[in-house]
LUMLUM-200041 format. One record per residue (C-alpha): residue in three letters; x, y, z. Coordinates in steps of 0.001 Angstrom, whole numbers, plus 500000, padded with zeros to 6 digits. Example, Ala and Ser with C-alpha at 12.3 -4.5 7.8 and 13.67 -1.06 7.14 Angstrom:
BEGIN
(site "ALA",(512300,495500,507800)) (site "SER",(513670,498940,507140)) 
END
This chain:
BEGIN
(site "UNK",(846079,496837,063724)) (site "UNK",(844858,500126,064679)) (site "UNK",(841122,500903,065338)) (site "UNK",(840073,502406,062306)) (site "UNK",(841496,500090,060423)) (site "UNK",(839449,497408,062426)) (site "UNK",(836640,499322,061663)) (site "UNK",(837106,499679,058022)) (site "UNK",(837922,495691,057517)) (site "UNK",(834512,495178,059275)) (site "UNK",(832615,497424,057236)) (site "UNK",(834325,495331,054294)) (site "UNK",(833221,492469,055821)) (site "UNK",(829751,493350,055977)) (site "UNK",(829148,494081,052621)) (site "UNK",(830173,490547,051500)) (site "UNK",(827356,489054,053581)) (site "UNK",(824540,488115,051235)) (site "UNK",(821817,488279,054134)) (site "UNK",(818984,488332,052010)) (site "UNK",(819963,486088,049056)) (site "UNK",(817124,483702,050158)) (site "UNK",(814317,486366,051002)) (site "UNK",(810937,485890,049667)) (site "UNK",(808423,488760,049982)) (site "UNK",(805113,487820,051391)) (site "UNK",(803178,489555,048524)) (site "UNK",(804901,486840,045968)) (site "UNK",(804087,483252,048160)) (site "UNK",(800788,481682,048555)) (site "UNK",(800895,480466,052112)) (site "UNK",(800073,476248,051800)) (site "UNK",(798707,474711,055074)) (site "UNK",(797861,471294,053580)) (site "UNK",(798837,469101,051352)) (site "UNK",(796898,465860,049700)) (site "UNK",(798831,463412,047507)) (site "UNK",(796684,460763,045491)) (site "UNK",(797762,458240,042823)) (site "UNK",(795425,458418,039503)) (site "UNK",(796804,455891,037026)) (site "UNK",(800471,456407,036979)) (site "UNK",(800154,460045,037929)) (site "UNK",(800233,461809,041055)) (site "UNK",(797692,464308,041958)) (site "UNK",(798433,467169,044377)) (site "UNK",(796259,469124,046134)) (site "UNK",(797897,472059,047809)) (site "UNK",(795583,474044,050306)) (site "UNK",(796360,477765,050186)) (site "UNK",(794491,480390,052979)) (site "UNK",(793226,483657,051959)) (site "UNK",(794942,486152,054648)) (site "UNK",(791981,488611,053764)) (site "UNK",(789290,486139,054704)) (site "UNK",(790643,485519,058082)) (site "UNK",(791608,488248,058941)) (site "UNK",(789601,490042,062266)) (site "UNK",(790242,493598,061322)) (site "UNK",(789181,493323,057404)) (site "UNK",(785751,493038,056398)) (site "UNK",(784951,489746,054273)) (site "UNK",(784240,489918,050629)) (site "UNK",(782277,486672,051112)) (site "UNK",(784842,484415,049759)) (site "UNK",(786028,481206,050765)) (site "UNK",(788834,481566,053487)) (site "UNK",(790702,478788,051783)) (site "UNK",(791558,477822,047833)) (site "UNK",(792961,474143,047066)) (site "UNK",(794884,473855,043924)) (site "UNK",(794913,470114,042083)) (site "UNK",(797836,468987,039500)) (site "UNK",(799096,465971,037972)) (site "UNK",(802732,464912,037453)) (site "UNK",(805154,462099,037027)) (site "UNK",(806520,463068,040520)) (site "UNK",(805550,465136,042987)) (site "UNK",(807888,467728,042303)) (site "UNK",(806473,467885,038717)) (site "UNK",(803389,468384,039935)) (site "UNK",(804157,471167,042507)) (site "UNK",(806154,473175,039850)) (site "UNK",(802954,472498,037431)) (site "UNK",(801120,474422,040326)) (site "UNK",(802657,477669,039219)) (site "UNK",(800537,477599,035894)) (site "UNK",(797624,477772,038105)) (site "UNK",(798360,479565,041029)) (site "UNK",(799160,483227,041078)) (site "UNK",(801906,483023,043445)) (site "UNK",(804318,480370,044454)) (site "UNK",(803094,477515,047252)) (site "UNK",(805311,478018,050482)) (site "UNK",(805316,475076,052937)) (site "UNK",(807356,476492,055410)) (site "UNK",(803284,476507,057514)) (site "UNK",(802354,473407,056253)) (site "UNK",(800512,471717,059219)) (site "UNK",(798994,468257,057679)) (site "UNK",(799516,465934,054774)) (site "UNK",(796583,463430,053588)) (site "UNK",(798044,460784,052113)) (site "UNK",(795203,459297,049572)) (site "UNK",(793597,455555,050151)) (site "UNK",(794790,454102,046885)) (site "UNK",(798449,455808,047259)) (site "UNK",(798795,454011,050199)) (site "UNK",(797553,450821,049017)) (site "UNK",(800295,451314,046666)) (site "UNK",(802898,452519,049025)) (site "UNK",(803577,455876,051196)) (site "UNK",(807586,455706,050574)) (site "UNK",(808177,457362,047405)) (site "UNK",(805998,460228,047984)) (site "UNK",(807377,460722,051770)) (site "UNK",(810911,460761,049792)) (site "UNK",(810663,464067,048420)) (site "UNK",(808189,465650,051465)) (site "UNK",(811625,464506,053917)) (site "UNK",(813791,465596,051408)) (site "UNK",(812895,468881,050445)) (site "UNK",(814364,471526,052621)) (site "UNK",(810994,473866,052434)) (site "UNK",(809379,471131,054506)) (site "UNK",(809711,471529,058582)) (site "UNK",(809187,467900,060663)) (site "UNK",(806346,468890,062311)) (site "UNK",(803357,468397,060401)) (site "UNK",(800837,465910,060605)) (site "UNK",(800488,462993,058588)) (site "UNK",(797193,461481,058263)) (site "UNK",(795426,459361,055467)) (site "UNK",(792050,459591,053676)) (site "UNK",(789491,456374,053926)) (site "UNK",(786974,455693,051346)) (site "UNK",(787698,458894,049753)) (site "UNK",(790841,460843,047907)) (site "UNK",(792685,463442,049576)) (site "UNK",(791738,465605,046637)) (site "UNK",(787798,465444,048347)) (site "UNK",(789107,465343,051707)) (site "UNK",(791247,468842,051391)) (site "UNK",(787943,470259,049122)) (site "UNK",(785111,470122,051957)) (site "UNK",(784671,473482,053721)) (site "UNK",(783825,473083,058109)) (site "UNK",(782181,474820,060366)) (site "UNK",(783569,476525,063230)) (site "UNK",(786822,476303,062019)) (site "UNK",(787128,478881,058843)) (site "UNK",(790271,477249,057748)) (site "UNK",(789811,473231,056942)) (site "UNK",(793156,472632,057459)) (site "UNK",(792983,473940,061301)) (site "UNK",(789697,471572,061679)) (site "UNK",(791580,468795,060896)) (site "UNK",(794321,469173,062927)) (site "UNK",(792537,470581,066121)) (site "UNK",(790337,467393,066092)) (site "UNK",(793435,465005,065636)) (site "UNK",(794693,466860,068797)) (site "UNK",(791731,467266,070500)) (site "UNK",(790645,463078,069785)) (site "UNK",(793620,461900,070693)) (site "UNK",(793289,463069,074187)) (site "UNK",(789984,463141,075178)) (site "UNK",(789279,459865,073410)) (site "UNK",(792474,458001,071817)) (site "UNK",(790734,456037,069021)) (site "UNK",(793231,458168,067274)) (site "UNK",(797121,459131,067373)) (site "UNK",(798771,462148,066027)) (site "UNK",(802389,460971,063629)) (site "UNK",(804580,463787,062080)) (site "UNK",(806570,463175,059594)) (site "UNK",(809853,462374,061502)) (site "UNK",(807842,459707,063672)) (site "UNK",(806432,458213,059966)) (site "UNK",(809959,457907,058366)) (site "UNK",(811629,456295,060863)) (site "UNK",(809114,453764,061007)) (site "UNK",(809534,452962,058041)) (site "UNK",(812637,452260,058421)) (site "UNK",(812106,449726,060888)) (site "UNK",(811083,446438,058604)) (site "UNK",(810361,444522,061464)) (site "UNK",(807785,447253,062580)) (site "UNK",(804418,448177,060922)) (site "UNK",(803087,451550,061089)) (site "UNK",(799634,453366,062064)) (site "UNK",(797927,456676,060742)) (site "UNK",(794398,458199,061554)) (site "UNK",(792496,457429,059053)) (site "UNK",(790079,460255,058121)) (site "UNK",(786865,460011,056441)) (site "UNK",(783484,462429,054618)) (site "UNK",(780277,461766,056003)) (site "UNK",(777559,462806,053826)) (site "UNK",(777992,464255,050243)) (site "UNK",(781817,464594,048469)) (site "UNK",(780450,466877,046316)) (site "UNK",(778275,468780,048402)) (site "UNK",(781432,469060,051245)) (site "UNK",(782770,472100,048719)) (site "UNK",(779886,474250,048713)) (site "UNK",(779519,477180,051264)) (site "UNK",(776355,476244,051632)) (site "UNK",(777836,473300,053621)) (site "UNK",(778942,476121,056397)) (site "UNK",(775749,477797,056495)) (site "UNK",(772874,475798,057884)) (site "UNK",(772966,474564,062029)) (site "UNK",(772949,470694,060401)) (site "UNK",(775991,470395,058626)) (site "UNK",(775062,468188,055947)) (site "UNK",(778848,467221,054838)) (site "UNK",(781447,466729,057614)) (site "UNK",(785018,465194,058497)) (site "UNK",(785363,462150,060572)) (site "UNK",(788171,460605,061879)) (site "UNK",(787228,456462,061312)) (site "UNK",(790510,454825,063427)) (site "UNK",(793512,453848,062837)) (site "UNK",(794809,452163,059056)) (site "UNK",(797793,449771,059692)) (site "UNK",(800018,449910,057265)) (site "UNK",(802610,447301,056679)) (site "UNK",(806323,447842,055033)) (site "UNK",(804427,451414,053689)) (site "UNK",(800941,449983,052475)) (site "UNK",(797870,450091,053640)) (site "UNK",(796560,446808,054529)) (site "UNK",(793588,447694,056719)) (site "UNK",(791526,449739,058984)) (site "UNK",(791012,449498,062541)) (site "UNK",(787640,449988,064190)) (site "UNK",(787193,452725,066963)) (site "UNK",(787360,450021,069733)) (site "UNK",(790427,448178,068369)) (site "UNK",(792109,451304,067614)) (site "UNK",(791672,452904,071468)) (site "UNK",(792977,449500,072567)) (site "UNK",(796454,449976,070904)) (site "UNK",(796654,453227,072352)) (site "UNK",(796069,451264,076013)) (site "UNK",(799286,449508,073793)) (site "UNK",(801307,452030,073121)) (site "UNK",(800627,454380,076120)) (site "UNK",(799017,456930,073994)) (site "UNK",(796099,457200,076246)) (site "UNK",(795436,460789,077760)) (site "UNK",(792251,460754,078725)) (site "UNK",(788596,458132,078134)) (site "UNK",(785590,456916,078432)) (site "UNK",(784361,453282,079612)) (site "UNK",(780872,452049,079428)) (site "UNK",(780618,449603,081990)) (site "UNK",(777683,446919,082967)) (site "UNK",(776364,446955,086600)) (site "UNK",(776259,444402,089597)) (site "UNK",(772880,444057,089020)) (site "UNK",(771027,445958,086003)) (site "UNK",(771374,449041,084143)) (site "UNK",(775162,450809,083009)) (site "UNK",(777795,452888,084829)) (site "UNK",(779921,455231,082518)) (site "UNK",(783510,455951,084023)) (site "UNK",(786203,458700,082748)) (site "UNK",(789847,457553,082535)) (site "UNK",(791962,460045,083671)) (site "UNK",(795525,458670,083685)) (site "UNK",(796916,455393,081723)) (site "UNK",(799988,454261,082332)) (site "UNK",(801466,451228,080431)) (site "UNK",(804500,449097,081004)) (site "UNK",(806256,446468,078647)) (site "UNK",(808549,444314,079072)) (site "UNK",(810346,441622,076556)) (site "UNK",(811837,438366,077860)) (site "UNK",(812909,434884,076225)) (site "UNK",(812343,431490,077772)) (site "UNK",(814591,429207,076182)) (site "UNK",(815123,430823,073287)) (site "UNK",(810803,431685,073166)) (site "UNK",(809532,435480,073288)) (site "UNK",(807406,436146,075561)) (site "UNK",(805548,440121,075946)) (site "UNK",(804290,441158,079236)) (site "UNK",(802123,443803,079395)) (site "UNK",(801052,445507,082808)) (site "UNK",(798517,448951,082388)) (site "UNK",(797682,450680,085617)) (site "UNK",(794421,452723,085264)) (site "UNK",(792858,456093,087234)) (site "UNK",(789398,457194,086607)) (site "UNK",(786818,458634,087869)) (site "UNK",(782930,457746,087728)) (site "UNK",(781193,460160,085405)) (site "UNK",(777609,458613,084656)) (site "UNK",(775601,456456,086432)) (site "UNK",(772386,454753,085034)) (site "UNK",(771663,452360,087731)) (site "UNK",(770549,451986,091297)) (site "UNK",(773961,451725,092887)) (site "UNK",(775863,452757,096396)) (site "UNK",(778896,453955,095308)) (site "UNK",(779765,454873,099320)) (site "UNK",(780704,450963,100018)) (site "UNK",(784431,450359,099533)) (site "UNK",(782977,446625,098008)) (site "UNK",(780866,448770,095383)) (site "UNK",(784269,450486,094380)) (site "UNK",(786101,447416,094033)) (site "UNK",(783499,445702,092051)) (site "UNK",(783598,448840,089699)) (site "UNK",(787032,448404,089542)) (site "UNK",(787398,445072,088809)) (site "UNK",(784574,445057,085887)) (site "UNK",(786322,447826,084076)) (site "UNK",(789996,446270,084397)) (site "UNK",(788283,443381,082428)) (site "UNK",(786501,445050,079809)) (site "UNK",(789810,446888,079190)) (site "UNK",(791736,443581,078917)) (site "UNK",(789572,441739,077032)) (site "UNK",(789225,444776,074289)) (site "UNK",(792963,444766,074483)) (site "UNK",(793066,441174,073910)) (site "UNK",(790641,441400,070786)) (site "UNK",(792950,444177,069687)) (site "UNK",(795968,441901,070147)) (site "UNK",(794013,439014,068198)) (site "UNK",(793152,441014,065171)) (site "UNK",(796532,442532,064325)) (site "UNK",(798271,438856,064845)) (site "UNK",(796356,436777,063238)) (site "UNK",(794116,438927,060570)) (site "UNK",(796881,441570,059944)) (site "UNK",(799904,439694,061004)) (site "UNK",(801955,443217,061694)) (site "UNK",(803792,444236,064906)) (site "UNK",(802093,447792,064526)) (site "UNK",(802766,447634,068551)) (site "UNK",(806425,447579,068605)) (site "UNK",(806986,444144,070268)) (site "UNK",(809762,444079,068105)) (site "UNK",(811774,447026,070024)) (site "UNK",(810677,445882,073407)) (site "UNK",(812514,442395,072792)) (site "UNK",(815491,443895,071150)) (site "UNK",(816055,446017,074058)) (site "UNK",(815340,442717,076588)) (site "UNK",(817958,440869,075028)) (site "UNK",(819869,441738,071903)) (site "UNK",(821049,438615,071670)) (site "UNK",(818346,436444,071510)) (site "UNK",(816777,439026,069425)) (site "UNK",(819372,438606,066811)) (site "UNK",(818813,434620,066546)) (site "UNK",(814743,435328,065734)) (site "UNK",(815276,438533,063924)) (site "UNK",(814813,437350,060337)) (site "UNK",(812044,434890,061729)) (site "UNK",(810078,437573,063316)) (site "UNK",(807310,438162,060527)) (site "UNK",(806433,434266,061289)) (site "UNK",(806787,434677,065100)) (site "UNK",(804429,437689,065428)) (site "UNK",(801646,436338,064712)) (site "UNK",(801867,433253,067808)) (site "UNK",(803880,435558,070100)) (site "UNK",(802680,435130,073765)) (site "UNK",(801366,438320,074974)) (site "UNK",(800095,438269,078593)) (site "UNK",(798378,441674,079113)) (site "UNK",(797043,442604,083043)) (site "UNK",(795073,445586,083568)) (site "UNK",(794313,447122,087285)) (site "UNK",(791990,449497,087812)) (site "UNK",(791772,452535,090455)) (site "UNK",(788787,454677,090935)) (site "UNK",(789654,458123,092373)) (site "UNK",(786075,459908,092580)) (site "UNK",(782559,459626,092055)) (site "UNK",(781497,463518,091288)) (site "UNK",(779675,465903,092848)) (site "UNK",(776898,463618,094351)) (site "UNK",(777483,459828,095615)) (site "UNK",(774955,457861,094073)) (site "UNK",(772275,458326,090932)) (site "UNK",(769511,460920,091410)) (site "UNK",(767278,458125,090300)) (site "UNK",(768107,456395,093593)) (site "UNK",(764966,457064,095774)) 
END
C-alpha cells in the first residue's frame, strides 16, 4: 500500500470516530456536589446540592446569592426522582463531582441497600465520594443548612470528616466502594459517621446563619452509627467510637486526658497508633488478640509534676495504656453484647487464621460474636514533653 493511500484510509478512518457523541457542554449541566436520600412513606426524597460557579468564583463580584441551591423530589425510585429533578432544575444534575452522600436516619433504619443499588450502578457516579448518614435529622435538613467559612456546605462537610478523622478519630471516612463491599460481607456489620444540626433546622437555611461571629445553626459530626446487614441499629458515643478506631487502626492522630500520680490532670497527644490482630482457635474456640503500640507526646499539664524522672515517664505511660484499654474494652462490651455486630472485622481476622476452622463456625458466627474472647494489650511510649519540662505552675 502506497503512502497516500495510507494517508487517505486514515483520514477515512477518522471521520468514523464519534469522539464527541457523549459531550455535554458546561452551560447545559448543573454541577451536583451532594446528594441526600430520605424515605417519606413509601417515597424517596432526593436532595441534590447544586453550586453556583458565579458565587464562588474569586474574580466575579457576588450578587449576594447563596453559593449553593439544593433541589428536593419524590419518586418511587431514585432514578424517578432524579429525572423528576429536571422539572425543577434549569439544567440537568451531573454527578461526575459528587463528593458526599447523606444517607437519611429513617432510610437507614429501613435499609441502605436498595438506594446504594442504583448510586453503584449508575455509570455517572465515580467511587470516591463519601458516604455519611444524618442523626436525628433528614438529609433533606442536613444538605439545607448554609456554614461558615466554608461557602460551599458540601466542602464543610467533607473537610471536617477529613480533618476529624485525623486529628481526633471519633470518626472514619467510607466511600462508596468501601460501603458496598461491606455489605456484602453478612458476617460483617458496617460503620458510617453519623452527622448531626445543632441549633435550629429551620434557621440552618437562612444566610443570616453565615453572618453573625456565633453561628447559631451548625453541623456536627455525633460518632459512629453501626449498622447491621444495611440498617441502622445504633449510634456510638464519641468515646466508644475513637475506641474502634484504636480497633481498626484508623487512628492518625489524639488526644488523652489522663489523671495524675497525685492530684490534678495531664493531657497527652497521640501521635502514631499502630494496631495488630491476630485470629487463632483453641480446640475448635476463637480466640482475638489484640496488641496496639502507642507514641505520644505530652501536650498539657495541669499538675505539679517532674516530667525529667524516667519513673515519672513510665508512670505516664502506664496510666494512659490503661485508660486506652479499658475504653477499648467498654467499646468491645457494647458492640457484643448491646449491638451484637462484628462492626470490627473479627470475622476476617479468623478467616484468614485458619480457613478451616473458620468454615466449621461460619454459619454460627452471629451467636459466637457476642462471647468471643478478645484479649486487647495496649503499651504506651512517650516521645516528648514540649518546649518546657514541667508546668509553669510548678514554683
Amino acid at each position: 500500500m502506497t503512502k497516500i493511500k495510507k494517508i487517505g484510509l486514515l483520514c477515512i478512518l477518522t471521520l468514523l470516530l464519534g469522539g464527541c457523541w457523549s459531550k455535554h457542554e458546561l452551560n447545559e449541566l448543573a454541577i451536583a456536589i451532594a446528594l441526600g436520600i430520605d424515605k417519606v412513606g413509601d417515597d424517596y426524597e432526593i436532595t441534590v446540592q447544586i453550586v453556583d460557579p458565579s458565587e464562588i468564583s474569586v474574580r466575579q463580584v457576588s450578587a449576594q446569592r447563596s453559593p449553593v441551591v439544593t433541589y428536593h423530589t419524590k419518586g418511587k425510585s431514585i432514578f424517578e426522582a432524579l429525572r423528576k429533578m429536571t422539572t425543577l432544575a434549569a439544567r440537568k444534575p451531573y454527578f461526575s463531582h459528587l463528593q458526599v452522600v447523606v444517607l437519611g436516619e429513617d432510610l437507614a433504619k429501613e435499609g441502605i441497600q436498595e438506594p446504594l443499588d442504583f448510586i453503584a450502578r449508575d455509570h455517572e457516579f465515580r467511587n470516591d465520594f463519601n458516604v455519611i448518614m444524618s442523626y436525628e435529622a433528614t438529609a433533606k435538613e442536613v444538605l439545607n443548612v448554609l456554614t461558615p467559612i466554608e461557602k460551599v456546605p458540601a466542602n464543610k462537610i467533607v473537610n471536617s470528616l477529613r480533618t476529624s478523622e485525623h486529628a481526633w478519630g471519633s470518626i472514619m471516612t467510607i466511600t462508596i466502594d468501601e460501603l458496598v463491599n461491606t455489605l456484602n460481607n453478612k458476617e460483617k456489620g458496617t460503620v458510617l459517621a453519623a452527622i448531626e444540626i445543632q441549633g435550629d433546622k429551620k434557621l440552618g437555611m437562612d444566610q443570616t446563619n453565615v453572618q453573625r461571629i456565633q453561628t447559631p445553626v451548625l453541623l456536627r459530626y455525633a460518632g459512629l452509627a453501626v449498622l447491621e446487614e444495611g440498617r441502622f441499629v445504633g449510634l456510638l458515643s464519641e468515646e466508644e467510637s475513637r475506641s474502634i478506631g484504636f480497633l481498626k487502626d484508623s487512628i492518625h492522630s489524639t488526644a488523652e486526658i489522663i489523671a495524675c500520680p497525685e492530684q490534678g490532670s495531664l493531657s497527652t497527644e497521640i501521635i502514631q497508633s499502630d494496631t495488630k490482630v491476630k485470629g487463632s482457635f483453641e480446640r475448635g474456640q476463637p480466640k482475638i488478640a489484640v496488641q496496639i503500640h502507642i507514641i505520644q507526646n505530652v501536650a498539657e499539664v495541669k499538675c505539679t509534676i517532674n516530667l525529667t524522672e524516667d519513673t515519672t515517664i513510665q508512670t505516664i505511660n502506664q496510666i494512659t495504656a490503661q485508660d486506652i484499654q479499658q475504653q477499648i474494652e467498654q467499646a468491645l462490651a457494647t458492640i457484643q453484647q448491646y449491638y451484637q455486630v462484628d462492626i470490627v472485622g473479627f470475622s476476617n481476622v479468623l478467616h484468614r487464621a485458619d480457613a478451616k476452622q473458620w468454615k466449621k463456625i461460619k454459619s454460627d458466627w452471629a451467636t459466637i460474636f457476642p462471647t468471643l474472647q478478645v484479649d486487647v494489650k495496649v503499651d504506651v511510649q512517650t516521645q516528648g514533653s514540649g518546649t518546657i519540662q514541667n508546668s509553669i505552675t510548678n514554683k
